[in-house]
ZAFI-577129 format. One record per atom (N, C-alpha, C): x negated, y, z. Coordinates in steps of 0.02 Angstrom, whole numbers, padded with zeros to 5 digits, always signed. Layout:
BEGIN
XYZ/...
//
This chain:
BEGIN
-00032-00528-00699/-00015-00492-00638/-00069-00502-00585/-00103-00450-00567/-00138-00465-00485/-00097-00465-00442/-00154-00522-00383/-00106-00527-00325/-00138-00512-00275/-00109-00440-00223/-00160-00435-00169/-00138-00447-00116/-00174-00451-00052/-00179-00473+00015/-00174-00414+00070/-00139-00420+00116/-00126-00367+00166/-00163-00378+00217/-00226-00344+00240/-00244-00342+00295/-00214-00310+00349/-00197-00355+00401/-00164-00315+00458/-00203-00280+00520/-00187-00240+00535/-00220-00216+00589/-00188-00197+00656/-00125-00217+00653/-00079-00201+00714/-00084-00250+00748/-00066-00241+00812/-00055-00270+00896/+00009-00319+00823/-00016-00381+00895/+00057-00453+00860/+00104-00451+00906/+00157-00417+00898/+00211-00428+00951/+00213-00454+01007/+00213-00525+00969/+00215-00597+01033/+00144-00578+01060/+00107-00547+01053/+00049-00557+01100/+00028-00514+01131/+00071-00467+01108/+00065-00385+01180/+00022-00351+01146/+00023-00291+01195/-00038-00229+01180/-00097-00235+01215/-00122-00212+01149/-00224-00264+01140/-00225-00280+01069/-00166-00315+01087/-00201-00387+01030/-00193-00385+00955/-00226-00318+00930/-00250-00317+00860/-00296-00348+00853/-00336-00367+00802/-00394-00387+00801/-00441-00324+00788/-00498-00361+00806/-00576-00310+00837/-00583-00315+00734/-00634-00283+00741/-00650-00258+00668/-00679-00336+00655/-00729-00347+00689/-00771-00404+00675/-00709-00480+00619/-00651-00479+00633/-00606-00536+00617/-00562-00492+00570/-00574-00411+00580/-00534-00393+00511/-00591-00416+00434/-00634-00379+00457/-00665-00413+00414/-00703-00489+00382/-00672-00533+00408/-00661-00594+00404/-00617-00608+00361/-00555-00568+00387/-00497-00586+00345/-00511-00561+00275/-00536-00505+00259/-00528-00459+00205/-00598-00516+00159/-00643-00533+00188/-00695-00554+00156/-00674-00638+00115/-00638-00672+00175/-00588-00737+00165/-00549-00717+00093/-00515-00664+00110/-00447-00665+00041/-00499-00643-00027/-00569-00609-00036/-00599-00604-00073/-00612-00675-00089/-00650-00700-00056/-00666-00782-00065/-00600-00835-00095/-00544-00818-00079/-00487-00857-00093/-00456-00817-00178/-00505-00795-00215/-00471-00776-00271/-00416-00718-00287/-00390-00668-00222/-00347-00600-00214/-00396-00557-00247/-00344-00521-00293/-00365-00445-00349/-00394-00403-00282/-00336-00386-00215/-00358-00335-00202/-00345-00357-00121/-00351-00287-00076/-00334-00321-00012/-00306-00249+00004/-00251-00237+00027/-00220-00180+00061/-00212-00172+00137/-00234-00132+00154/-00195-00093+00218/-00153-00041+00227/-00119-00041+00299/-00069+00002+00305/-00081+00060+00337/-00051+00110+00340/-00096+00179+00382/-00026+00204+00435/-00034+00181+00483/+00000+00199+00544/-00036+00215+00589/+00006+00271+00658/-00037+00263+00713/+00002+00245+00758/+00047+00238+00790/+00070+00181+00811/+00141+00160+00783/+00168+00115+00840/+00246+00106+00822/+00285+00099+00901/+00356+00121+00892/+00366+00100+00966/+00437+00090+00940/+00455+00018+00938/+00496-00029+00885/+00569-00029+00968/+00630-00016+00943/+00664-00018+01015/+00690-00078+01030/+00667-00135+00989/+00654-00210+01019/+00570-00219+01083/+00538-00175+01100/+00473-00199+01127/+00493-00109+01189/+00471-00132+01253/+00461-00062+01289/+00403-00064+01290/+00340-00063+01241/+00278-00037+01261/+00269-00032+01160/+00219+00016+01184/+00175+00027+01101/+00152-00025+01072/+00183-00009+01023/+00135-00078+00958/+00075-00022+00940/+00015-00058+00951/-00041-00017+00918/-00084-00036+00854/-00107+00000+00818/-00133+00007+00769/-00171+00040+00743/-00257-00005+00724/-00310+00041+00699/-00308+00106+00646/-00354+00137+00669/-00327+00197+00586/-00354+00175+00524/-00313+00154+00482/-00322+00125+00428/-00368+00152+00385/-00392+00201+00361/-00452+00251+00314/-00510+00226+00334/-00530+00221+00399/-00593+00200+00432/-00613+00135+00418/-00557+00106+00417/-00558+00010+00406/-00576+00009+00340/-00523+00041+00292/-00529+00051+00217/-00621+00058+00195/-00641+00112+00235/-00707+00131+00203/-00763+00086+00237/-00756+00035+00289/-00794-00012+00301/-00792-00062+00262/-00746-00091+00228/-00717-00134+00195/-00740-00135+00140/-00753-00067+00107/-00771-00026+00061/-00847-00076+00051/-00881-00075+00102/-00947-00097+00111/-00958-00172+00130/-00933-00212+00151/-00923-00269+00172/-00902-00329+00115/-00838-00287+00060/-00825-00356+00014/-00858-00321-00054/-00859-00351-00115/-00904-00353-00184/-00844-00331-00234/-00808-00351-00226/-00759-00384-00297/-00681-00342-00293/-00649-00370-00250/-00560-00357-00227/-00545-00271-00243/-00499-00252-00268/-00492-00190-00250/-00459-00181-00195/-00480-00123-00171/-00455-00102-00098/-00391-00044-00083/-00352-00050-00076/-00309+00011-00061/-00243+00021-00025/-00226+00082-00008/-00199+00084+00057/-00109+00084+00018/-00076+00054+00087/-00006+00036+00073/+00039+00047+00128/+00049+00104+00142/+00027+00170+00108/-00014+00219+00156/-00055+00286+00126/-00050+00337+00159/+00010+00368+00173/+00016+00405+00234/+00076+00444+00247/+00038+00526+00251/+00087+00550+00214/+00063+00624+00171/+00037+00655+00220/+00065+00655+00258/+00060+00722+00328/+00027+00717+00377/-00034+00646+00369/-00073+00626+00401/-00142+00669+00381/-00157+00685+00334/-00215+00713+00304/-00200+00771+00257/-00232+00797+00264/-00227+00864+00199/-00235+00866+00141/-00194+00884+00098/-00194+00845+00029/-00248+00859-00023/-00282+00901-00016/-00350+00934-00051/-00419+00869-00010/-00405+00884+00059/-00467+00850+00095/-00449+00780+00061/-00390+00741+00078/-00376+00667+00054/-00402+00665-00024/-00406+00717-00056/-00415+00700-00145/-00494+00698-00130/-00536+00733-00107/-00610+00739-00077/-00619+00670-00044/-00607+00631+00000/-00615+00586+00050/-00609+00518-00020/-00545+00533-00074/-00540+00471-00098/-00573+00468-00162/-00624+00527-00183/-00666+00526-00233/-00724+00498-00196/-00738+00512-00131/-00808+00475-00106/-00796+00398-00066/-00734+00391-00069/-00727+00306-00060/-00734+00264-00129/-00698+00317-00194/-00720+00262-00243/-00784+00246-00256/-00815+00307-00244/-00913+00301-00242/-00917+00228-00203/-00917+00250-00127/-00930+00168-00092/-00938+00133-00118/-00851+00108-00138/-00838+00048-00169/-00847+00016-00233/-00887+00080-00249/-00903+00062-00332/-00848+00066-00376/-00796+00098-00371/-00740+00120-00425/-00696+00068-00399/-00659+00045-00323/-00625-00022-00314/-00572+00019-00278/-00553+00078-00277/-00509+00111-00212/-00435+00103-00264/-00385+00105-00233/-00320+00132-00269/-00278+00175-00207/-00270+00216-00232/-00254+00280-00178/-00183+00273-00183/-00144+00236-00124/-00061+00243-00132/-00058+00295-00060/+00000+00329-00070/+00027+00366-00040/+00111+00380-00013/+00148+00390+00027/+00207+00410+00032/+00258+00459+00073/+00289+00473+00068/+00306+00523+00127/+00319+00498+00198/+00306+00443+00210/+00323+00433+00291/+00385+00406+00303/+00379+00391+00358/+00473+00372+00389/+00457+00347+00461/+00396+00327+00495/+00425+00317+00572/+00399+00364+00617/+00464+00408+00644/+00449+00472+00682/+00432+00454+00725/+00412+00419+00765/+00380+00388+00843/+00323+00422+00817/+00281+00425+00785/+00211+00431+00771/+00201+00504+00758/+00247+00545+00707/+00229+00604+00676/+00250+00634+00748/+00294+00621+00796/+00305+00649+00867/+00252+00631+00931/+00226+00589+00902/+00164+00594+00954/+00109+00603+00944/+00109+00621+00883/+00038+00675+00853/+00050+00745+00831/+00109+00769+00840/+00128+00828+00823/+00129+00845+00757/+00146+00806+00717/+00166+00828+00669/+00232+00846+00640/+00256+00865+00605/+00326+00903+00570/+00348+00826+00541/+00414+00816+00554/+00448+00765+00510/+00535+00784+00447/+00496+00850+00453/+00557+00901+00409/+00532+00884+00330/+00566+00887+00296/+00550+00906+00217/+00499+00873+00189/+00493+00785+00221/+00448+00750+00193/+00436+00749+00132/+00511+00736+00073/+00477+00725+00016/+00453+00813-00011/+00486+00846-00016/+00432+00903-00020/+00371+00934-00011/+00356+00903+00043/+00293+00921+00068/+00254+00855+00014/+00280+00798+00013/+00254+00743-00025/+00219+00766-00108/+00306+00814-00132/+00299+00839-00191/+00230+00888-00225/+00226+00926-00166/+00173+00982-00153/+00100+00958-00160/+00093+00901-00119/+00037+00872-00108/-00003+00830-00181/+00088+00798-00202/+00019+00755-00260/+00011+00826-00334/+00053+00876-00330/+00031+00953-00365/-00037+00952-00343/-00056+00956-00277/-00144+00951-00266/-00192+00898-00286/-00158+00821-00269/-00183+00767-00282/-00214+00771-00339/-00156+00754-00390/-00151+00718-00436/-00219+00772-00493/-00226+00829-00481/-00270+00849-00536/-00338+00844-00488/-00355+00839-00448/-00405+00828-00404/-00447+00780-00426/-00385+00705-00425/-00395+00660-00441/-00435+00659-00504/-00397+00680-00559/-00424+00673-00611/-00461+00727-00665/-00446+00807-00612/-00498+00843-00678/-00552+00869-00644/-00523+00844-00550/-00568+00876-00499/-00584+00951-00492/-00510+00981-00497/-00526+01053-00498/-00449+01076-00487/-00398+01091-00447/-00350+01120-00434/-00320+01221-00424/-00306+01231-00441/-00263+01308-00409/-00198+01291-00377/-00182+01302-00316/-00109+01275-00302/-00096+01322-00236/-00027+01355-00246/-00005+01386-00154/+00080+01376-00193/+00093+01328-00142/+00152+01314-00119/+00185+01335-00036/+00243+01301-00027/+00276+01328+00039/+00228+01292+00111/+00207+01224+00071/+00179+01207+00118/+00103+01174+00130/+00079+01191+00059/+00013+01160+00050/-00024+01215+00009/-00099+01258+00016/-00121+01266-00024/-00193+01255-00041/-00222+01251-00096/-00277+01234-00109/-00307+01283-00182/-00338+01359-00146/-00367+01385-00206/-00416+01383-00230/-00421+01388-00306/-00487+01383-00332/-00511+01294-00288/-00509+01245-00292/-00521+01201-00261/-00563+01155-00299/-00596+01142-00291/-00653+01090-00342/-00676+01040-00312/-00678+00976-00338/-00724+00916-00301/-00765+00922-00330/-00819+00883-00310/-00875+00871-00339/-00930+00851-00294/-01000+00797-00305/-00976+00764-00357/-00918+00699-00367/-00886+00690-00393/-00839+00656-00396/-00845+00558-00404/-00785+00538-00424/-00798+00462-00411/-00846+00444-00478/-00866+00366-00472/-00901+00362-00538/-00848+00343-00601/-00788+00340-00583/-00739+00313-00624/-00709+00384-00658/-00705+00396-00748/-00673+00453-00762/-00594+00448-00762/-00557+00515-00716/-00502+00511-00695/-00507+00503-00618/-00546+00473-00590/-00545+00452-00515/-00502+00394-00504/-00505+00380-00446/-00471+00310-00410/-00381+00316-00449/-00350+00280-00459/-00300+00265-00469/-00248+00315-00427/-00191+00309-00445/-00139+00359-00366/-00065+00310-00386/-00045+00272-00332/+00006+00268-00321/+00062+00280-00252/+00117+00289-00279/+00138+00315-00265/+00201+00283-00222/+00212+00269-00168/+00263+00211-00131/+00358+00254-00135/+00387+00234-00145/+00468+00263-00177/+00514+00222-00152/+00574+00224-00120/+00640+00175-00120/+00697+00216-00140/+00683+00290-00137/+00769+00310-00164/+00738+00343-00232/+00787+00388-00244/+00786+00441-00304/+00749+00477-00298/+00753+00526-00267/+00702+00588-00263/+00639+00541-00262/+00610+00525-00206/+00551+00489-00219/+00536+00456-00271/+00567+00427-00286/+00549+00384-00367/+00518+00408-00424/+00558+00496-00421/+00542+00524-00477/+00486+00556-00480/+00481+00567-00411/+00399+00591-00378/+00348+00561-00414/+00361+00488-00398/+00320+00417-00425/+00304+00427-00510/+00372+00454-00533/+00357+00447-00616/+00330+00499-00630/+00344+00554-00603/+00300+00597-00623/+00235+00607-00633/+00216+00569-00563/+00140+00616-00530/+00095+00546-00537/+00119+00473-00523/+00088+00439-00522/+00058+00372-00559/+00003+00356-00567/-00019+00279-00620/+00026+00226-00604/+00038+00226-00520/+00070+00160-00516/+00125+00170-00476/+00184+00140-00450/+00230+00134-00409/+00249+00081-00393/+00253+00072-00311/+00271+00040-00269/+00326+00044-00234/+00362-00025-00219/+00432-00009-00188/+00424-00083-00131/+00438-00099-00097/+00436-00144-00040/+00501-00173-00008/+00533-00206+00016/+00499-00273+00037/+00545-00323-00021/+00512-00330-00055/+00576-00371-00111/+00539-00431-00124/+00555-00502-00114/+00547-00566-00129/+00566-00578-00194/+00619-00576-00231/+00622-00593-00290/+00630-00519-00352/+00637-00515-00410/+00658-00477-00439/+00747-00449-00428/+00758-00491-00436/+00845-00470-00420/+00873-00445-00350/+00816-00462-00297/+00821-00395-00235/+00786-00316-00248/+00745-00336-00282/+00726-00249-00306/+00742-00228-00361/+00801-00255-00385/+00849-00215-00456/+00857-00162-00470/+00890-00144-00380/+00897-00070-00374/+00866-00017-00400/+00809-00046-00373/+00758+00030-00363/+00715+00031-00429/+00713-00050-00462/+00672-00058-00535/+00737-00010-00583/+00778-00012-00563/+00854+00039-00629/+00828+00104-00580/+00830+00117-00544/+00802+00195-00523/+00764+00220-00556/+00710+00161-00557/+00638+00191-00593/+00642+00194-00671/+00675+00156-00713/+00676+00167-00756/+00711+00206-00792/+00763+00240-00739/+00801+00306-00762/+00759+00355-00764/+00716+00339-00711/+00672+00405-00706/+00631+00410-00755/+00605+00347-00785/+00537+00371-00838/+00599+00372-00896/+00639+00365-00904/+00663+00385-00977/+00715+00475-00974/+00695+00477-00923/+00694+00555-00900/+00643+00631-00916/+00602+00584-00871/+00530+00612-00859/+00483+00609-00883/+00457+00528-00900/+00401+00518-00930/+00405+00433-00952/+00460+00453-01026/+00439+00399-01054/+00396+00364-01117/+00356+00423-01119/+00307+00401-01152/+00242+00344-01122/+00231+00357-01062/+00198+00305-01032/+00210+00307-00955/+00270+00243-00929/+00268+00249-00866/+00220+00221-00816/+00206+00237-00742/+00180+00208-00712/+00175+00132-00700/+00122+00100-00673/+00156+00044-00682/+00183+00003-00613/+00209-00057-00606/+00270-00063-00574/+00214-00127-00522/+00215-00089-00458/+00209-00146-00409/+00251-00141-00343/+00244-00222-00319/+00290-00244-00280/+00253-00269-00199/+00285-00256-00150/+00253-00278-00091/+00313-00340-00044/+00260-00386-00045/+00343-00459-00041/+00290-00468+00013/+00346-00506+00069/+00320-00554+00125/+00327-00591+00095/+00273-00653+00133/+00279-00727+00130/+00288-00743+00198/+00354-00769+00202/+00377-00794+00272/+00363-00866+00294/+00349-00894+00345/+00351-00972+00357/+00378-00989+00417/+00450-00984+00409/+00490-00996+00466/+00479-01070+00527/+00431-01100+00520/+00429-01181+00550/+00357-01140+00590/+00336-01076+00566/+00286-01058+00602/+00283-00981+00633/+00384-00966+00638/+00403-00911+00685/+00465-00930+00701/+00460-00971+00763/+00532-00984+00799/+00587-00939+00806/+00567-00881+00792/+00627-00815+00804/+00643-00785+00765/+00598-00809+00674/+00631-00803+00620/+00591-00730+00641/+00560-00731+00546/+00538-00670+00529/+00545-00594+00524/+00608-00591+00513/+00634-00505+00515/+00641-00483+00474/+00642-00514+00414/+00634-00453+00334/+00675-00501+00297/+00726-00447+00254/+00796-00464+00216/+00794-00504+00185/+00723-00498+00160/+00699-00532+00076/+00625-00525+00108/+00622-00624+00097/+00549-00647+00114/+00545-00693+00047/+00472-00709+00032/+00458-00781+00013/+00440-00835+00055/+00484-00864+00007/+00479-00951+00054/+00412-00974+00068/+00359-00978+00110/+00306-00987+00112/+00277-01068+00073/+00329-01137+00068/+00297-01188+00019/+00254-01167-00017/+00217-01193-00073/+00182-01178-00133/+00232-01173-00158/+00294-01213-00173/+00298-01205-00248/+00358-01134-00258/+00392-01135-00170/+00421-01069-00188/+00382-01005-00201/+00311-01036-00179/+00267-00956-00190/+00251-00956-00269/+00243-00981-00284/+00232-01017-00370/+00284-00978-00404/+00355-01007-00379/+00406-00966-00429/+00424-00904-00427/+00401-00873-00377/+00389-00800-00353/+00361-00776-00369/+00294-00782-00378/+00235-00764-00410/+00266-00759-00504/+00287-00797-00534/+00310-00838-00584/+00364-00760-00611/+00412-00755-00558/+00459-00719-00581/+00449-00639-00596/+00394-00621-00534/+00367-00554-00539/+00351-00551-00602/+00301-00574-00615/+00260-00585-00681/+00293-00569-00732/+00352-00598-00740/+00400-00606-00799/+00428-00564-00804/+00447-00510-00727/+00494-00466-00723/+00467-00412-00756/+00383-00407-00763/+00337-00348-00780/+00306-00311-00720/+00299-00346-00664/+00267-00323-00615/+00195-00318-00616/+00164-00266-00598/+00077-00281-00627/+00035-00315-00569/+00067-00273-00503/+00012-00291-00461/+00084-00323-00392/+00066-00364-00362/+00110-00398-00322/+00057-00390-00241/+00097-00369-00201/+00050-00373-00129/+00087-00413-00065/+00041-00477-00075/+00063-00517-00008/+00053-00498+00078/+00104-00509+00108/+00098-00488+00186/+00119-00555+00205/+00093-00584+00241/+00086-00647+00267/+00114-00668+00350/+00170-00707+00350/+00208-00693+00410/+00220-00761+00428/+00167-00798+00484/+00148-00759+00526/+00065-00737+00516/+00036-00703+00549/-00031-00670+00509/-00076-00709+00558/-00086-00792+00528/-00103-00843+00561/-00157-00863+00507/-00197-00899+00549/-00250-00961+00496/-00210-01010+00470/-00162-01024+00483/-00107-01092+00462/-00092-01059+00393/-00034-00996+00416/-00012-00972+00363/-00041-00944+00295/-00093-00894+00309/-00153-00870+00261/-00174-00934+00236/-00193-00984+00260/-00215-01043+00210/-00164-01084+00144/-00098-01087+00178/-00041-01104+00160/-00049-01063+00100/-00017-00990+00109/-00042-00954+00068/-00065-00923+00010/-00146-00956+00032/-00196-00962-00021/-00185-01032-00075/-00149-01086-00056/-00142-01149-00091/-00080-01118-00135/-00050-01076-00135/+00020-01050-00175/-00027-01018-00228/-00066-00976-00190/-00092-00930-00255/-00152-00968-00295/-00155-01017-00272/-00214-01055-00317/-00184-01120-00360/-00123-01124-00334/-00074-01159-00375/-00029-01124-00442/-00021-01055-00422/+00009-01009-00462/-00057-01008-00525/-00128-00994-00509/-00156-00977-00547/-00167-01035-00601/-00174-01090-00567/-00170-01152-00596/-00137-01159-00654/-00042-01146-00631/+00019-01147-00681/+00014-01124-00732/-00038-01039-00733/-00035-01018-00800/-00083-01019-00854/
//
């Protein structure tokens, strides 16, 4: 199983609006979790948040831009986003944009995607928050052959792309990877259909994401069970002795080593391929902490 690393780029609550970090310390971080032995390093693609615990904006860099610096900065990690939100970019231009990031990166991109969910944002950029997964559906119809034969025909209700061709394309045949982020049904099946990999979030152990792992596997023995996508997971690592007000998420990992160990341990077992850590709090304490789980995990096996 790989294990990747979440680069954050949002304002920290407790520390007001500003206080994302400057690029100079994102890329620190991203270069650090290369150095600390992480498959990959993910970011998130928001533009802002306006959470109705905080009366001011949580802000947040645009994630693509970071992605394709990043692109240039680390050697090794694969890089990819968690998630795009569909309706942020155009789904022909995004299949174009993510054939010339895998160039960058030398074949390191994994292109996740999803339909969205916080309307603060699609309302203050004007965008439509109607008929997400549809419009979702439409899009990877463009994606997904873009991706891989680099040549589309497509007019739908809400996307079209004629006669559409990339070129020249990534150096990888097929192009960058596409996954695909899912928590109910409809989406899921989206996932089995259209995509290599699927993602579901925020689940700490296997037996909190049961649910949605029996979703998915209704779906590929539906849809496509000759070869399903494969199955990744996005878990916090919480360290409550280093957030007095207690983390926020249903299902965390225990930040110790050895609960990160058996976490790590269980994914694995469950058939999870790729596992993506978010690190809470998004501290030098914690990230180091961390890194001693996953170098203990690697140890174990």
């Amino acid at each position: 199983m790989k294990v990747g690393f979440v680069v954050v780029l949002a304002d920290d609550h407790a520390a007001g609006p500003g206080s994302a970090d400057r690029y100079s310390k994102i890329r620190d971080r991203a270069m650090q979790a290369e150095d600390a032995g992480y498959d990959s390093i993910w970011l998130y693609d928001h533009l802002l948040y306006r959470p109705e615990e905080t009366d001011w904006t949580v802000g947040i860099w645009e994630g693509w831009t970071i992605m394709s610096a990043l692109a240039e900065a680390t050697v090794r990690v694969e890089i990819g986003s968690l998630v795009l939100c569909n309706q942020f970019r155009n789904p022909a231009i995004l299949a174009k944009m993510a054939h010339t990031l895998d160039e960058v990166s030398g074949g390191r991109l994994i292109l996740g995607i999803g339909a969205g969910w916080n309307r603060a944002e699609f309302d203050a950029f004007g965008m439509p928050f109607d008929h997400r997964v549809a419009r979702l559906d439409e899009a990877l119809q463009i994606i997904r052959p873009l991706l891989k034969e680099g040549w589309v025909d497509f007019e739908g209700e809400y996307y079209r792309a004629r006669d559409c061709e990339i070129t020249p394309r990534s150096p990888r045949a097929g192009g960058p990877p596409l996954m695909v982020a899912a928590l109910g049904p409809k989406t899921i099946r989206l996932a089995v259909t259209y995509a290599d990999q699927w993602n579901t979030a925020y689940w700490a152990t296997p037996e909190d994401s049961a649910p949605q792992i029996d979703l998915f596997d209704e779906a590929v023995a539906e849809v496509r069970p000759e070869r399903a996508p494969d199955k990744t997971i996005l878990a916090a690592v919480a360290f409550d002795d280093l957030l007095p007000d207690g983390h926020g998420f249903a299902s965390a990992i225990n930040g110790e080593p050895d609960d990160i160990v058996a976490a790590l341990a269980a994914h694995a077992e469950a058939g999870i391929t790729h596992l993506q850590l978010h690190v809470v709090p998004y501290s030098d304490e914690a990230i180091t902490r961390t890194e001693a789980g996953l170098e203990a995990w690697r140890r174990s096996g």
